[in-house]
C-alpha positions as CSV (number, residue, x, y, z in Angstrom):
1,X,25.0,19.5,58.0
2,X,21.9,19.6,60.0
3,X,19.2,17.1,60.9
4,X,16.8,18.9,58.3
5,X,19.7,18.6,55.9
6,X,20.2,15.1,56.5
7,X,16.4,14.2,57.0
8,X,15.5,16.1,53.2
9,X,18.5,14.0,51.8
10,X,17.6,10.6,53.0
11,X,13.9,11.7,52.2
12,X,15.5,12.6,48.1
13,X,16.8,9.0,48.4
14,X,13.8,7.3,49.0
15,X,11.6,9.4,46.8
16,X,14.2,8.0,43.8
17,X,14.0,4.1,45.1
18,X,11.9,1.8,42.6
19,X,9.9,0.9,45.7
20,X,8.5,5.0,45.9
21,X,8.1,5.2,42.3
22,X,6.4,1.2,41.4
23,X,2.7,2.5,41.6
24,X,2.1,5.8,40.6
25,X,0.7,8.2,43.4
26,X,-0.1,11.0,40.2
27,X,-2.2,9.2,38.4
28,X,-5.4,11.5,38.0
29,X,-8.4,9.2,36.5
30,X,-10.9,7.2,38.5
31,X,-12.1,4.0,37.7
32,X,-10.6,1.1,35.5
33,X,-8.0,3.7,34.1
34,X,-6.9,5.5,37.4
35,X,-6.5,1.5,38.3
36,X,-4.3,1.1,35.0
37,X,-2.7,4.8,35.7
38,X,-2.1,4.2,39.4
39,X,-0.7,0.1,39.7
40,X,0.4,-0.2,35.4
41,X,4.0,-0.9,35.7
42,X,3.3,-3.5,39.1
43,X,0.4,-5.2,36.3
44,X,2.9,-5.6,33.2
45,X,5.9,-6.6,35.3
46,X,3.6,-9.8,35.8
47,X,2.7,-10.2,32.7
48,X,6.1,-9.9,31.6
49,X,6.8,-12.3,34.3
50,X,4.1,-15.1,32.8
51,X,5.4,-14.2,29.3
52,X,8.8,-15.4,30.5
53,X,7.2,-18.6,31.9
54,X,6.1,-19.5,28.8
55,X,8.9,-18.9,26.9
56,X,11.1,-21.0,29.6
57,X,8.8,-23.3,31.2
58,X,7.0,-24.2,28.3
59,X,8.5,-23.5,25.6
60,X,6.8,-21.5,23.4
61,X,8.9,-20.1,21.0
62,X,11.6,-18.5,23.9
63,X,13.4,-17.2,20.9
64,X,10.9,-14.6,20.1
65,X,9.3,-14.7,23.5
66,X,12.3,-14.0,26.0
67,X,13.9,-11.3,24.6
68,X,10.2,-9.2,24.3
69,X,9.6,-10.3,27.7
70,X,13.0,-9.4,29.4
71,X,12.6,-6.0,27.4
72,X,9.2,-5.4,29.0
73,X,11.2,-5.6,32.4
74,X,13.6,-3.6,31.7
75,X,11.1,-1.0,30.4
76,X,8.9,-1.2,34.0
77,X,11.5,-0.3,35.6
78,X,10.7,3.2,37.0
79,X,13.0,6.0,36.6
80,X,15.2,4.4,34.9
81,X,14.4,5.4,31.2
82,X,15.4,2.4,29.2
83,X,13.0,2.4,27.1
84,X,12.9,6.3,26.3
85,X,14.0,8.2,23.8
86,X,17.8,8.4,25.2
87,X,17.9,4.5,26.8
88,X,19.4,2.0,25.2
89,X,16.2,0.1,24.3
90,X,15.0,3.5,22.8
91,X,17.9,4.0,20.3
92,X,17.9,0.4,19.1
93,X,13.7,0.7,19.0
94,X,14.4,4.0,16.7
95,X,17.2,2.7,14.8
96,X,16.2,-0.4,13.8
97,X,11.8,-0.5,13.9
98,X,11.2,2.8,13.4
99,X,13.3,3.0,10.1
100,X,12.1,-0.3,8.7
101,X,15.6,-1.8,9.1
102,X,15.2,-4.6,11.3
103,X,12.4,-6.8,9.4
104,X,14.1,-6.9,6.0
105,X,16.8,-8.3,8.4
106,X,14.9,-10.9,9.5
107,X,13.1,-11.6,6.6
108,X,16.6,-12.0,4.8
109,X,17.4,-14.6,7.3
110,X,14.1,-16.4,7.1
111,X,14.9,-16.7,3.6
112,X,18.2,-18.2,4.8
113,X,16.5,-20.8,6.5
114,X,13.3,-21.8,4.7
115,X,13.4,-24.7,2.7
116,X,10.9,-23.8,-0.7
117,X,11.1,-27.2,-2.0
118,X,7.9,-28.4,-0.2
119,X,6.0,-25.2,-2.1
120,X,7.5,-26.2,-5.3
121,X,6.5,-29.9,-5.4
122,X,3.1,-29.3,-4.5
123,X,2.3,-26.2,-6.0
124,X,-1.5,-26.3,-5.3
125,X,-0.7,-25.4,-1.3
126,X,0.3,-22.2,-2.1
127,X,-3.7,-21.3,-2.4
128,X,-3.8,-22.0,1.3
129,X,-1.2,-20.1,1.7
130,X,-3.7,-17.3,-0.1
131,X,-7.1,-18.1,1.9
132,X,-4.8,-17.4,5.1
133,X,-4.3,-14.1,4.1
134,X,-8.4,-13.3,4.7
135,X,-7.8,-12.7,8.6
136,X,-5.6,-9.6,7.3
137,X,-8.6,-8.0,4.8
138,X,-11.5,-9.0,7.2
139,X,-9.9,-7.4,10.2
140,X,-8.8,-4.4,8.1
141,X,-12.8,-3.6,7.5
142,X,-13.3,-4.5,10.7
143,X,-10.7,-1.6,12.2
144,X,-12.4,0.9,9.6
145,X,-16.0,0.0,11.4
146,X,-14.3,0.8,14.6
147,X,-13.3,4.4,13.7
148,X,-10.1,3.9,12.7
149,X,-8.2,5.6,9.5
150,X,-7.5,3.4,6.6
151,X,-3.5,3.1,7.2
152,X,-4.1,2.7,10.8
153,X,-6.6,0.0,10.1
154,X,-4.0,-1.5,7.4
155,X,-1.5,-2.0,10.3
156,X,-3.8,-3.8,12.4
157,X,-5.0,-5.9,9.4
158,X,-1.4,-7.0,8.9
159,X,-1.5,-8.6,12.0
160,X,-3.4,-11.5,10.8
161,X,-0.7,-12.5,9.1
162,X,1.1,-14.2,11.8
163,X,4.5,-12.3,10.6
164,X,6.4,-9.3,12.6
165,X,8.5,-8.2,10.4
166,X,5.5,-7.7,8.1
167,X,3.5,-5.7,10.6
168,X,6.5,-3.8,11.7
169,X,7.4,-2.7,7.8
170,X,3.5,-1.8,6.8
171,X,3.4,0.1,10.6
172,X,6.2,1.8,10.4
173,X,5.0,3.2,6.9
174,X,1.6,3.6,7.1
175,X,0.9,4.4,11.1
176,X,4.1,4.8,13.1
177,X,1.7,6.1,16.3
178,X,0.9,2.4,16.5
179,X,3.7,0.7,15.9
180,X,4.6,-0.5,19.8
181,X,1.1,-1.8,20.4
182,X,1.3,-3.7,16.7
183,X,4.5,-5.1,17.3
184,X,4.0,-6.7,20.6
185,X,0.4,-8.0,19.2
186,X,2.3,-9.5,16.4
187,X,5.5,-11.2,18.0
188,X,3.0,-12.3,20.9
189,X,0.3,-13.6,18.7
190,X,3.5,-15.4,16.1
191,X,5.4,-17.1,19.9
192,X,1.4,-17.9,20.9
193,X,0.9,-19.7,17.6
194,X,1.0,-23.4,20.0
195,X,-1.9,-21.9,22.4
196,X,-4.1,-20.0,19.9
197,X,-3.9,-22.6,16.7
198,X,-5.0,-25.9,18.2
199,X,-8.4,-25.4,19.3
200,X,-9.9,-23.8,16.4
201,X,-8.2,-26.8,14.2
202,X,-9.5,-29.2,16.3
203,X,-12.9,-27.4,16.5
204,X,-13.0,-27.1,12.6
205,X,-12.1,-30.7,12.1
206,X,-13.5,-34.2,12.5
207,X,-10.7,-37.2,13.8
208,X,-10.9,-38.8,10.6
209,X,-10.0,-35.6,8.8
210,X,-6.9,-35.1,10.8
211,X,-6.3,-38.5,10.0
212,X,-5.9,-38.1,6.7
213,X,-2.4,-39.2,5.4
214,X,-0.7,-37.5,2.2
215,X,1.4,-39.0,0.0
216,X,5.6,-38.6,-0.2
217,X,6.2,-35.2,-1.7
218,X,8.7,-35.6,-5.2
219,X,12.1,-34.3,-4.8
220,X,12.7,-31.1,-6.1
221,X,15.9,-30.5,-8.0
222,X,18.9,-27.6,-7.6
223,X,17.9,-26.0,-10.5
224,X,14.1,-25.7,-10.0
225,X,15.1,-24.1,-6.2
226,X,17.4,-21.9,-7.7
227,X,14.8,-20.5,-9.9
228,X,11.8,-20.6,-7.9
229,X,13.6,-17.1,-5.8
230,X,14.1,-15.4,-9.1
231,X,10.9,-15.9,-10.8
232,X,8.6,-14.5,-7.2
233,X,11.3,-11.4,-7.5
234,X,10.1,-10.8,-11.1
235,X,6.9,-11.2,-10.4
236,X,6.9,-8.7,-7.4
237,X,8.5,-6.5,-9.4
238,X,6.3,-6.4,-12.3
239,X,3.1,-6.9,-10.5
240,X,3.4,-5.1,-6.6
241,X,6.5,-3.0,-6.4
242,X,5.1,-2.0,-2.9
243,X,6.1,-5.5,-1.6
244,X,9.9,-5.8,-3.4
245,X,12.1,-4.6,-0.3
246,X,9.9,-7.5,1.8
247,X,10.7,-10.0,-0.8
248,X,13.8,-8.8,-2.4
249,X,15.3,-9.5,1.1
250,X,13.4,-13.0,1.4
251,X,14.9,-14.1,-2.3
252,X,18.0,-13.0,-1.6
253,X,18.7,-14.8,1.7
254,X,16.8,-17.8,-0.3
255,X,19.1,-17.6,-3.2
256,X,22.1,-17.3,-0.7
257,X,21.4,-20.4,0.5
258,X,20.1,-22.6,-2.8
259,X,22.9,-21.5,-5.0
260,X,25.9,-23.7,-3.2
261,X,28.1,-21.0,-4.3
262,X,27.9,-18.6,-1.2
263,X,28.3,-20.9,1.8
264,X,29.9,-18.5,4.0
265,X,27.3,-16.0,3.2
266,X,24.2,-18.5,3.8
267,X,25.9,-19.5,7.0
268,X,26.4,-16.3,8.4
269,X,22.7,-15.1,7.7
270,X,21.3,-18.1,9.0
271,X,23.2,-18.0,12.1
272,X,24.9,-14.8,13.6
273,X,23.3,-12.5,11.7
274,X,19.6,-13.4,12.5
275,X,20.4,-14.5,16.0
276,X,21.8,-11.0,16.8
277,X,18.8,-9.3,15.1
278,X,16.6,-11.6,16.7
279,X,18.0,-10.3,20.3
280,X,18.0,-6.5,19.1
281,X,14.3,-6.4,17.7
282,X,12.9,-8.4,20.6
283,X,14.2,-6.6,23.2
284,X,13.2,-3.4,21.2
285,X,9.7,-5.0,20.9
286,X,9.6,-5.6,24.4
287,X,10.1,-2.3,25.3
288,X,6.8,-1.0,24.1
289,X,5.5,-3.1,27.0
290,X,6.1,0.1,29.4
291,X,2.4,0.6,31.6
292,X,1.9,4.1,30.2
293,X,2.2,3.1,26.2
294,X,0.5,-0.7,26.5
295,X,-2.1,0.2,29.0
296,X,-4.7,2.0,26.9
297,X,-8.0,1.7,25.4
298,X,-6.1,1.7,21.6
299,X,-4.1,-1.1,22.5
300,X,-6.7,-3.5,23.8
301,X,-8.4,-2.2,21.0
302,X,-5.8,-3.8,18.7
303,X,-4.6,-6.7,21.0
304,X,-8.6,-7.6,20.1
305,X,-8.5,-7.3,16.5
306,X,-5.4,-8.6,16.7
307,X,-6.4,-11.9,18.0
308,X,-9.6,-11.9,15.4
309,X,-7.3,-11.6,12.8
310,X,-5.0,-14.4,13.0
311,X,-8.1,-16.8,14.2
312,X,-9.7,-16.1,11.3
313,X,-6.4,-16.4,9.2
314,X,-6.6,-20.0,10.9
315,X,-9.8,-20.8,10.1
316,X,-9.5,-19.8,6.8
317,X,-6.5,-21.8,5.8
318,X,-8.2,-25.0,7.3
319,X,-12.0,-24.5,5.9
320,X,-10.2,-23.7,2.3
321,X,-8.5,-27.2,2.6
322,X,-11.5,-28.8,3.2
323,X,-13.0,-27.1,0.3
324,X,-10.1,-28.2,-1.7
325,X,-10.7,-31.7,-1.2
326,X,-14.4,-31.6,-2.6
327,X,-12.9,-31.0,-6.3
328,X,-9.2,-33.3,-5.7
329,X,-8.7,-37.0,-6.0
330,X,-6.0,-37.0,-3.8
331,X,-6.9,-35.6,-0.3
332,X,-5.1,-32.8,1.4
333,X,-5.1,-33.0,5.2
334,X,-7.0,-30.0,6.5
335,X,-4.7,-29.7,9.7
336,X,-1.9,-28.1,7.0
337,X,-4.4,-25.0,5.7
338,X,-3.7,-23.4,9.4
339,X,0.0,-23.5,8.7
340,X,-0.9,-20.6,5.7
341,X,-0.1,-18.5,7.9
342,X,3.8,-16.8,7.9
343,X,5.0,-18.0,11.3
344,X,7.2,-20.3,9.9
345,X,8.2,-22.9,11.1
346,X,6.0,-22.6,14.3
347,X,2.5,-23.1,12.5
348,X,4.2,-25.8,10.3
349,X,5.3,-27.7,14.1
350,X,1.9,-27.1,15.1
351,X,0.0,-28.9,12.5
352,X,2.4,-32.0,12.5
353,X,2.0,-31.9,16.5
354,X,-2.1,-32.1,16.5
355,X,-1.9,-34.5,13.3
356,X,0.3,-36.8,15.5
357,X,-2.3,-36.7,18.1
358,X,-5.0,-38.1,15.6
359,X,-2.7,-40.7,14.3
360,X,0.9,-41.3,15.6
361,X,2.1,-42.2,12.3
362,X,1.1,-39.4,10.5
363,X,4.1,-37.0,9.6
364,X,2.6,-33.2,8.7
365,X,5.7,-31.1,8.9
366,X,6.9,-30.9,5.0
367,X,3.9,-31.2,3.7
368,X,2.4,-28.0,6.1
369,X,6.0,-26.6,5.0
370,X,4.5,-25.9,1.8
371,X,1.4,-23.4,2.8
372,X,3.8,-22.4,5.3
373,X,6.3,-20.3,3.1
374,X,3.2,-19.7,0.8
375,X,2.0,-17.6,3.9
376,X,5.2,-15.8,4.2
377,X,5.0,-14.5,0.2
378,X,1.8,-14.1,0.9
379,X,1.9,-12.0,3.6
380,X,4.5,-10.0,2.3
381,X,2.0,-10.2,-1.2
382,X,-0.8,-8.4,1.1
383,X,1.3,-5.8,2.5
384,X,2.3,-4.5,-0.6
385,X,-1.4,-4.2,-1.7
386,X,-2.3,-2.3,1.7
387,X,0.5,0.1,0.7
388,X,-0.4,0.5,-2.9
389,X,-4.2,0.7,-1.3
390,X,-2.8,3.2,1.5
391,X,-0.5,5.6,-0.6
């Protein structure tokens, strides 16, 4: 073998290193986007990086937020493919997003886990549960002022809603070109709920109002919890077919669980099976965090309206409860309308957090439990109108 020989080999070996092939030395546009084009997968390793410093440092929802971020990694990493179309990230991303599979999944499991009783002993939360859902319709006109189709602004909408598997179902149905950039926006947005919530409470809020303590909710018996699952199936079914796989999958795992029949069952959803799907759709999710998909116009575009939505889903749910309490005797703390939106339990946590701040005896969590799970059937309620709007 001759020096040239060996000289063009070691030459191959470098051009194939991650080192060679970090920034990309191809990249044809000038300005901002050359900048994105030529340094993107250098820029979202870091953010990946600070993604997993929240999730580990801080704490902020590291179920959600560790997998997504680890899968970004693994999607930066140049040459290696993970994330295409023949990677491993890509096949699990096709098999389980793409098709729709992977947030009934979840959604079964979140039914596993959610308690309705709070919902059903104070019924009247469920209508902040209902004003939440205004980030999704306001930020759906606003994508439709912004050029985009109806469907495409219907995904982006969703977001608002504070719920992946939501976004990912409507998305996948209604505009599968967007469905990377609107599932990172949503999971991000749902493990950002303790960053994003607090200040607009606080801001829409006096001390005295987050103050405000609620009286002990009743109990709620076997038989009413057993029905409650049943009668929202019924209704979805007679009123908004569009929605039933979202909630067929949320009753079930609901039923599961209330019944006391199917112990085994209810165990297994609420555990192994929603911890493995977890890990799958996050790492999935996190894949669509690759420079050359994340790194565009569109994106920021919906990152933006994104963030709009589920603000105004926040504001919404705390301004209605204020409202509520101009025509009720017995006074609803306002802190509890931002939990009407669907990341349950997260925005439930949050509330009782900045409540404890106002007053270290005042407890939040079951009572924001109710417009909590309101926002989960009522997300999944507003996805089956965009549908019905959208087919």
């Amino acid at each position: 073998m001759s020096i040239s020989d060996i000289t063009s080999s070691f030459a191959t070996l470098w051009n194939s290193t991650g080192v060679m092939n970090f920034v990309n030395h191809n990249a044809t546009a000038t300005g901002v986007e050359g900048f994105l084009q030529t340094y993107g997968m250098i820029i979202m390793i870091f953010v990946c990086l600070f993604l997993l410093w929240l999730g580990i440092k801080k704490q902020f929802e590291p179920l959600l937020l560790i997998p997504i971020a680890f899968g970004g990694l693994l999607s930066n990493i140049p040459l290696a493919d993970i994330a295409g179309v023949n990677g491993f990230l890509g096949i699990i991303y096709n098999a389980g997003i793409q098709q729709g599979l992977f947030p009934l999944m979840i959604f079964m499991g979140v039914g596993a886990m959610t308690d309705f009783g709070p919902l059903i002993a104070n019924p009247k939360t469920a209508l902040l549960g209902g004003a939440a859902q205004f980030g999704i319709f306001s930020v759906f006109l606003m994508a439709l002022g912004l050029g985009f189709t109806i469907p495409q602004a219907a995904s982006i909408g969703i977001i608002g809603g504070a719920d992946g598997p939501t976004s990912i179902f409507v998305t996948s149905k209604l505009a599968p070109e967007l469905l990377g950039a609107i599932a990172v926006a949503a999971y991000s947005y749902m493990a950002l709920v303790p960053i994003i919530q607090p200040p607009i409470m606080k801001l829409l809020t006096t001390k005295k109002e987050r103050e405000i303590k609620m009286s002990q909710l009743r109990t709620v018996s076997k038989r009413e919890k057993i029905i409650f699952p049943l009668l929202c199936l019924i209704l979805c079914a007679l009123l908004l077919p569009d929605a039933c796989p979202l909630i067929g999958a949320l009753t079930f795992g609901n039923l599961c669980k209330e019944c006391g029949v199917v112990d085994r069952l209810s165990k297994t959803i609420q555990n192994e099976f929603i911890n493995i799907v977890t890990i799958l759709l996050g790492l999935s999710v996190g894949s669509k965090l690759s420079a050359d998909k994340f790194l565009t116009i569109q994106t920021l575009y919906i990152l933006f309206l994104g963030l709009v939505a589920f603000s105004f889903a926040t504001a919404m749910g705390v301004l209605f409860a204020k409202l509520m309490n101009l025509f009720s005797k017995e006074k609803i703390n306002p802190l509890i309308g931002a939990a009407g939106v669907s990341a349950v339990p997260m925005a439930a946590r949050v509330a009782n957090k900045v409540g404890l701040e106002a007053n270290p005896q005042n407890f939040l969590l079951m009572h924001a439990m109710g417009p909590n799970v309101a926002g989960v059937i009522g997300s999944a309620v507003a996805a089956g109108v965009l549908l019905a709007i959208c087919h």
